[in-house]
C-alpha positions, 0 to 999 in steps of 0.5 A, spaced: 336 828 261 340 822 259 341 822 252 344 815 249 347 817 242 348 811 236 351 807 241 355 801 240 358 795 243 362 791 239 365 784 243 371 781 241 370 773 241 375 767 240 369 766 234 371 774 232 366 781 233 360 780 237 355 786 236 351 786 242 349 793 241 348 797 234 346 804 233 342 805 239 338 812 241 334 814 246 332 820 250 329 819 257 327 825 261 329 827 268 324 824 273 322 818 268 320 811 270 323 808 263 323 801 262 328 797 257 325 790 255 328 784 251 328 777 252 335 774 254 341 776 249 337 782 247 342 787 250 339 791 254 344 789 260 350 791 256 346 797 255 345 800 262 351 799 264 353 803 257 349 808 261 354 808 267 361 806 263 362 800 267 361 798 260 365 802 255 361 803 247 365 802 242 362 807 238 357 813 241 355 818 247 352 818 253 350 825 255 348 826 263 345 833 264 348 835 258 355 832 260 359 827 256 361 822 261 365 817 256 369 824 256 371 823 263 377 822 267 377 816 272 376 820 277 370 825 275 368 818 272 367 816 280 364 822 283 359 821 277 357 815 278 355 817 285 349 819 282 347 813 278 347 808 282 345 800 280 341 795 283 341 788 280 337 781 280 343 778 285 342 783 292 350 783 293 351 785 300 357 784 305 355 777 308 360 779 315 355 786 315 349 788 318 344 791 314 345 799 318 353 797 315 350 794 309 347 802 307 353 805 310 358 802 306 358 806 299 359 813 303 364 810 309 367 809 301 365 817 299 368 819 305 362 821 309 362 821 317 360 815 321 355 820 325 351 823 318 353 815 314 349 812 320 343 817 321 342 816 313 343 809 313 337 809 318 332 813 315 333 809 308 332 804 312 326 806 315 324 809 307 325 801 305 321 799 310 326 795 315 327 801 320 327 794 325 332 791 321 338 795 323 343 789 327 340 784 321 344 780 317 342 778 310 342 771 311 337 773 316 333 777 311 329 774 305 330 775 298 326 781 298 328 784 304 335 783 302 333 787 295 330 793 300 337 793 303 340 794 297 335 800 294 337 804 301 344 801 299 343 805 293 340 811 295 345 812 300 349 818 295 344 821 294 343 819 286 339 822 281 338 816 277 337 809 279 338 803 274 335 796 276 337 792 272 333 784 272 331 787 279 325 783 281 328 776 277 329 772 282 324 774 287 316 771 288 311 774 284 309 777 291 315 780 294 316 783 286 310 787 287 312 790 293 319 791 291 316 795 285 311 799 289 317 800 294 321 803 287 315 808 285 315 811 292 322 811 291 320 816 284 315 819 287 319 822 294 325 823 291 324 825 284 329 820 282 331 818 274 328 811 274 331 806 269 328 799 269 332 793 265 326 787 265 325 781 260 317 781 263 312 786 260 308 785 267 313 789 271 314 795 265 307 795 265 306 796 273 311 802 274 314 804 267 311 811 263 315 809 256 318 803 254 323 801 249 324 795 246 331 791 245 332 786 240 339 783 238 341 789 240 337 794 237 330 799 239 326 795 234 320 800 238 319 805 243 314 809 246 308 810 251 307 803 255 300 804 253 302 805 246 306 799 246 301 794 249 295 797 244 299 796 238 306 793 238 309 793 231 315 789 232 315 782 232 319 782 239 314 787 241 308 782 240 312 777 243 312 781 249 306 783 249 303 775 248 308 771 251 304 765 251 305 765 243 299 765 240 298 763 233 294 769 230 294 764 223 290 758 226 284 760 224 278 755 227 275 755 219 279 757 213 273 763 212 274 765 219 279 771 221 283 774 227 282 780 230 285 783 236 281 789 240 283 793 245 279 797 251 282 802 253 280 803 260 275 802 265 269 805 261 270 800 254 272 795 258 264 795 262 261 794 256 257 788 253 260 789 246 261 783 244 254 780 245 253 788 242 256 786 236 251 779 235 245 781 237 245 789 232 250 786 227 248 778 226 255 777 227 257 771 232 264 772 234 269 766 236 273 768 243 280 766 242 283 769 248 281 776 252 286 779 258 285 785 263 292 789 266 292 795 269 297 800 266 299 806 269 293 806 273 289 805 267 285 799 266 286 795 259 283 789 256 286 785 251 281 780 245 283 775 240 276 774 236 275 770 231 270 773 225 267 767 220 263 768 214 269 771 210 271 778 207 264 782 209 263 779 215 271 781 218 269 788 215 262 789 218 265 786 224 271 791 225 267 798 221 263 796 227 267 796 233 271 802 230 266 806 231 266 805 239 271 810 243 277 808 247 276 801 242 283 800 238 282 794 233 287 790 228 286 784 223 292 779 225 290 773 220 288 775 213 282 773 211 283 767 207 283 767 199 
């Protein structure tokens, strides 16, 4: 278990102290996919790299298996960070290296022999899906291959935690997707301790079980994914969630509503309920916006609905959907006085 304990990072500028992280908690448990997402300057970065100590808190504990690793020699702090190892949006393999000496860099470092260093070099090739790139060099690789060497690279130590800070950043849409499926085989083969850093909701909801959401150096919410996109509290958790910034407030008449009604999988997600609702209840409904993602494995839909009429229809509208299973509803405008 990683156990990140009122954690602060406080920077010293020309301009004076710069707190990038403040009093930050969490507990992420052994074998976890978790994400840490926020827009740019949120901290999540300075946070991961809290975890593994190439940043040092100014205040706080990062617990690891029950070991304070801000207490640890350089030394230990060494054989430590064999077992947390880091990927990043920028792919950083040697340019004068084949792909096979790529891999085998980090444990020619560790001490490991030649023989066992390139056996394992080429199964974690072969596990990353380049076993036919061995004598490659990055530059003839593409982005995304250039990524699957730097996840073979490292795993090489044998890790039990992987951090991939902005890793699918600089890639295609395509090439993210594979990446990320790459990373959850990855989890599911070797048990390892996931920690996903992203600005991009889509890739926490792809592979992340629980999530927490950074804001100026704060968790401003934290949770199940699929809690999360159901209900996000904060204003940096909506804004996540919809990030084309829809404007709850721009009702199409002043006695018009806004509701936000989530499907919570396949089975509500089917249903007519929509046209349902006008047909038993006489209440017509302004279709603002709608979306379905799949999180976790589980369909979600997602509609922003407009109820005219005033007070009794917005109440008739949402006692009607509550009644519905797996239906999650909020208003998002209030009514107009």
């Amino acid at each position: 278990m990683i156990e990140i304990q009122h954690l602060t990072k406080t920077f010293e500028t020309s301009d004076g102290s710069l707190d990038a992280l403040k009093d930050v908690s969490l507990k992420i448990d052994d074998g976890e996919i978790y994400g840490i997402i926020g827009m740019s300057g949120a901290g999540k970065s300075t946070l991961v790299r809290c975890i593994n100590m190439l940043e040092r808190p100014t205040q706080g504990n990062v617990i690891i298996d029950g070991t304070d690793v801000g207490k640890l020699s350089e030394s230990e702090l060494r054989n430590e960070r064999r077992q947390i190892t880091m990927i990043f949006q920028g792919f950083n393999l040697l340019m004068q290296r084949t792909c096979l000496k790529n891999v085998c860099f980090p444990m020619e470092l560790a001490g490991v022999k030649k023989s066992e260093a390139t056996a394992r070099a080429k199964e974690l090739l072969e596990i990353v899906g380049l076993g036919d790139k061995l004598k490659s060099y990055p530059v003839q690789l593409s982005g995304g291959q250039q990524q699957r060497v730097a996840i073979a690279r490292a795993l090489a130590t044998h890790p039990k935690i992987l951090l991939c800070d902005e890793a699918t950043s600089a890639l295609d849409p395509q090439t993210t997707q594979s990446i990320l499926s790459l990373i959850r085989d990855i989890h599911d083969k070797l048990g390892i301790t996931v920690i996903v850093i992203t600005h991009q909701m889509s890739v926490v909801e792809q592979i992340c079980t629980r999530v927490a959401i950074l804001d100026h150096g704060t968790v401003v919410e934290e949770g199940k994914v699929s809690d999360v996109f159901s209900a996000p509290k904060s204003d940096a958790a909506k804004s996540l969630v919809y990030p084309d910034g829809c404007d709850f407030d721009s009702a199409a008449s002043p006695d018009e509503s806004v509701i936000r009604v989530v499907f919570n999988g396949a089975a509500a997600t089917n249903k007519p309920l929509i046209a349902q609702m006008a047909i038993e209840e006489n209440i017509s409904a302004d279709i603002l916006s709608a979306s379905t993602r799949s999180i976790g494995g589980k369909a979600y839909g997602n509609m922003l609905l407009g109820i005219p009429g005033g007070k009794a229809n917005l109440e008739k509208a949402m006692n009607y959907l509550k009644k519905t299973p797996d239906i999650y509803v909020e208003e998002v405008t209030k009514h107009a006085e």
